[in-house]
N, C-alpha and C positions, 0 to 999 in steps of 0.2 A: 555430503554428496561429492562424488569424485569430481576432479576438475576434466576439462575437456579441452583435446585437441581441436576436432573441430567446431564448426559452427552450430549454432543452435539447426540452422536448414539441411546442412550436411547430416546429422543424425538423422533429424526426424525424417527426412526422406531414405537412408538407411532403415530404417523403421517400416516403412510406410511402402517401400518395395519388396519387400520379404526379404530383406538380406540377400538380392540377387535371385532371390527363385522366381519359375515361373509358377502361376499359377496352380499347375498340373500337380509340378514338385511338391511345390508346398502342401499341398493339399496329401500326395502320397505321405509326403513326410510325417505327416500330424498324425496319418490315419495308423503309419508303422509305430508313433510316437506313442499311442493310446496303449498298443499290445505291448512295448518292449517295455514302457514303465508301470505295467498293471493299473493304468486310471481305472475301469471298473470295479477293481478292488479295492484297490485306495477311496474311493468314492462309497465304497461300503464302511470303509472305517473311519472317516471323517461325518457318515452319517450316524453313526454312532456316538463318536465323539459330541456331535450335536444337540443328540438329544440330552447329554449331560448338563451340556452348554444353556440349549437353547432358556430353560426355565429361569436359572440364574440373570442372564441376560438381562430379559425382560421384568422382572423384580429390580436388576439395579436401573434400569432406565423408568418405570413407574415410579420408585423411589427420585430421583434425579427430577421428572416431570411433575413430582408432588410438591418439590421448592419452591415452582412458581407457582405463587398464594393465587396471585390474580386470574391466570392461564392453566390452573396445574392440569382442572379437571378436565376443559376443553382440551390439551392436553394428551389428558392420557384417552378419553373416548377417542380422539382422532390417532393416536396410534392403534386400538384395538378398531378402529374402521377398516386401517390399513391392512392390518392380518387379516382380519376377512375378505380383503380384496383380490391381497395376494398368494393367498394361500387357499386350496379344496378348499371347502366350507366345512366339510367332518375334523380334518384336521384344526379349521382356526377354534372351532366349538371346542374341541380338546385344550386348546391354550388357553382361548377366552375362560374358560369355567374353573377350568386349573388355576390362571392368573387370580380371575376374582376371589376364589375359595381362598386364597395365601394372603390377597388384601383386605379381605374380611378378618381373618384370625389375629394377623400383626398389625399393630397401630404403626403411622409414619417415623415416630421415635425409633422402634424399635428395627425398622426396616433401615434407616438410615446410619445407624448404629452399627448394622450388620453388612453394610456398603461394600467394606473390603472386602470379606471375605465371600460375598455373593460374588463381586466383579472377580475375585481370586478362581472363585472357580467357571466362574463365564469364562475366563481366560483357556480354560483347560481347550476348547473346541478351537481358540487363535493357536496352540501350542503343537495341535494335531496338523493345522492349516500348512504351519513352518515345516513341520516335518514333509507332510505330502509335498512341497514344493521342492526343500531338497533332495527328493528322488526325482524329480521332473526336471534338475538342473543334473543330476547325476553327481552330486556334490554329497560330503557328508559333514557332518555337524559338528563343529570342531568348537564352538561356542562352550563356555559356560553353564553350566543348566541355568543357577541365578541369574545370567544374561538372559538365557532365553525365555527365559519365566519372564522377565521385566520385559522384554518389548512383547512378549504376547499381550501383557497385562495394559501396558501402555497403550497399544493396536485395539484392545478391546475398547478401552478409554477413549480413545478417537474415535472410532469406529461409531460409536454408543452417541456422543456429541453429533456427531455427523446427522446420524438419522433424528435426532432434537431438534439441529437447527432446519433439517428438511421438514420436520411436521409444524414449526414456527413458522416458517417464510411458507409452507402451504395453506395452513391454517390462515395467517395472517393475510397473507394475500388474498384468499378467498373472501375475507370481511373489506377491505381496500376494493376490493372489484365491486362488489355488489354497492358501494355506498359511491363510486365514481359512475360506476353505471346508473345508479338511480340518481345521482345528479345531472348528467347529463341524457337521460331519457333513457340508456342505451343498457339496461340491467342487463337485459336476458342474451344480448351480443357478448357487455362483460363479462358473465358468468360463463358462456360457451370458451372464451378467449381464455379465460385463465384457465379452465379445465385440460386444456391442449398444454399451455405451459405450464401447469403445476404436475403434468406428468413428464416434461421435460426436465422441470427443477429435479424431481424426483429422481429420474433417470442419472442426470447430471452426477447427483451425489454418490447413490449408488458403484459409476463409474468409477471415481472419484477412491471410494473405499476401497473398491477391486485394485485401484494402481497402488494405493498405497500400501497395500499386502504385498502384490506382485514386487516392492520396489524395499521392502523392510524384513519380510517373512525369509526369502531362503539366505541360506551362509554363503554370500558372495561379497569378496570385500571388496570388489571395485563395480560402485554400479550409475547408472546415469540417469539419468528423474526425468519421466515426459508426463504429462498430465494425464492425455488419454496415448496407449497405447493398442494395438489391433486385438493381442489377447485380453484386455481388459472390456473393450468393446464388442467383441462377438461374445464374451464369456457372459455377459450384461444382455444380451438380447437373447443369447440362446436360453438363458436362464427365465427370460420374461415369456419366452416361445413356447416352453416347453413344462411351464409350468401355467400357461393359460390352455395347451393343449391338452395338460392334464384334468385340470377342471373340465375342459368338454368330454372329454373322455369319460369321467365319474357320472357328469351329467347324464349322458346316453348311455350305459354300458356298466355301472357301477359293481362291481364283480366282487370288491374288496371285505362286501357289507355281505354279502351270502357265502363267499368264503370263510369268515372271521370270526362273522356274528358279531355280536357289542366290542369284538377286540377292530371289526374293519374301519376304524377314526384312527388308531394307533396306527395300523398298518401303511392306513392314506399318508401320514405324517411321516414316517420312515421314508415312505416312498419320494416326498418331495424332497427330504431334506438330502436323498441320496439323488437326486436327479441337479440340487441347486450345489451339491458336492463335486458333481461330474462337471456341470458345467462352471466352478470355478477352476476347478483343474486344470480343463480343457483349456480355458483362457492361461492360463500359466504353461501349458503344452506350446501354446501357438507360440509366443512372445519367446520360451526355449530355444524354437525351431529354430525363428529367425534368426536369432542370436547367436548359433552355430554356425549356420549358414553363410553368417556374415565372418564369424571365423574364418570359416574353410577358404574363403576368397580373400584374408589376408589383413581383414578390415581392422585396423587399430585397437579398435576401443573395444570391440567382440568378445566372448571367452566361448573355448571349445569346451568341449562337454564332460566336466567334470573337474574345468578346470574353476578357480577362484577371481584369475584376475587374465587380464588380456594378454598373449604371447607378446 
């Protein structure tokens, strides 16, 4: 990580003020920033890219959650809860059945065997992720392929642990709550209580993921590490907004299924994963802006657009 002029406060409030914009600005800026960098298309090819991705993904992470003998299978049911939670329900029934259909065929030996080369091409949809970003920095890709093959692969690798340790600490906490609640009288409060923070855990990590792409993925070689940043956090609620608005939408209105016929579960699935494409982007849009913004007003540590490292 690059070393820093100023202060840890000094940034993050650089950060945290839009780089000098007001409100209005910023808000113009992003909305110019969507058309001049084509996000709606780029959000079409990252949703493709996805669906490459998404199936390997989840093979290497079942495989990964198969290790733990004791936890594997609680495990992996609470990861396939999560899909139905957070995903349409036609679309998670497409994963769910697909997933099980692959666990049923290969035994764990043979999945875990195949480890690499699953995560090798999970990686394939981190590898699209990089690219979209450095158009969104206006920068272009001077890296190595084998460089950038390796931190896609590595990005997946975290990535992948990340949502393990969030399904352990939610899983687990969930059994911790209900056994403190029921010792002290207070189950049914404990269980409300954790249900509120294990979607903040959740949230948390999430966040968490998005900075670390926004902060690894594009070719800039001087860059500054903040935990949460603003694109990482609106890109994280727009993503949660807009994909619970979708499910209501299916709910009352399901269009996709008399369009489609048996192809409208494929369709729904396209559509979110082109919706949580836009709004990763978008989050990589805003944190852009800033970042120019803070340029143009002279600010040190800043790069203009297109550029790698700070004037």
């Amino acid at each position: 990580m690059a070393e820093s002029n100023l202060t840890t406060t000094e940034q993050v409030s650089t950060i945290w003020n839009l780089g000098g914009l007001t409100l209005r600005q910023f808000v113009k800026k992003v909305i110019a920033g969507i058309e001049e960098d084509n996000l709606t298309g780029r959000a079409g090819e990252l949703a493709f890219n996805f669906v490459l991705a998404l199936f390997p993904l989840f093979i290497f992470l079942l495989s990964l959650l198969g290790l733990f003998a004791a936890r594997g299978s609680a495990l992996r049911e609470g990861l396939f809860r999560y899909v139905y939670e957070v995903l349409p329900p036609a679309a998670a029934q497409v994963i769910g059945d697909t997933l099980r259909e692959v666990m049923h065929n290969a035994s764990d030996g043979k999945l875990t065997f195949g480890i690499v080369l699953t995560i090798w091409f999970a990686s394939g949809g981190m590898n699209s992720m990089m690219s979209a970003l450095n158009g969104v920095y206006a920068v272009r890709e001077r890296r190595s392929w084998l460089k950038v093959r390796a931190i896609s692969f590595v990005l997946t690798i975290t990535i992948s642990f990340l949502i393990i340790a969030a399904l352990v600490v939610v899983l687990s906490g969930g059994y911790v709550a209900n056994r403190v609640g029921s010792y002290y009288g207070l189950q049914h409060a404990a269980v409300v209580a954790w249900k509120v923070g294990e979607s903040l855990v959740a949230l948390t990590f999430v966040t968490l993921s998005f900075s670390l792409i926004y902060y690894f993925a594009p070719d800039l070689e001087e860059q500054h590490w903040y935990w949460i940043t603003p694109g990482a956090v609106f890109g994280v609620l727009l993503w949660v907004a807009a994909s619970f608005a979708f499910r209501a939408y299916l709910h009352f209105f399901n269009t996709y299924s008399r369009t489609y016929g048996s192809l409208g579960a494929v369709m729904i699935l396209l559509m979110w994963l082109y919706v949580t494409g836009f709004a990763f982007l978008l989050g990589g849009e805003i944190n852009a802006q800033i970042e120019h913004a803070a340029a143009r007003r002279g600010h040190p540590e800043a790069k203009a657009p297109g550029e790698k490292k700070a004037a």
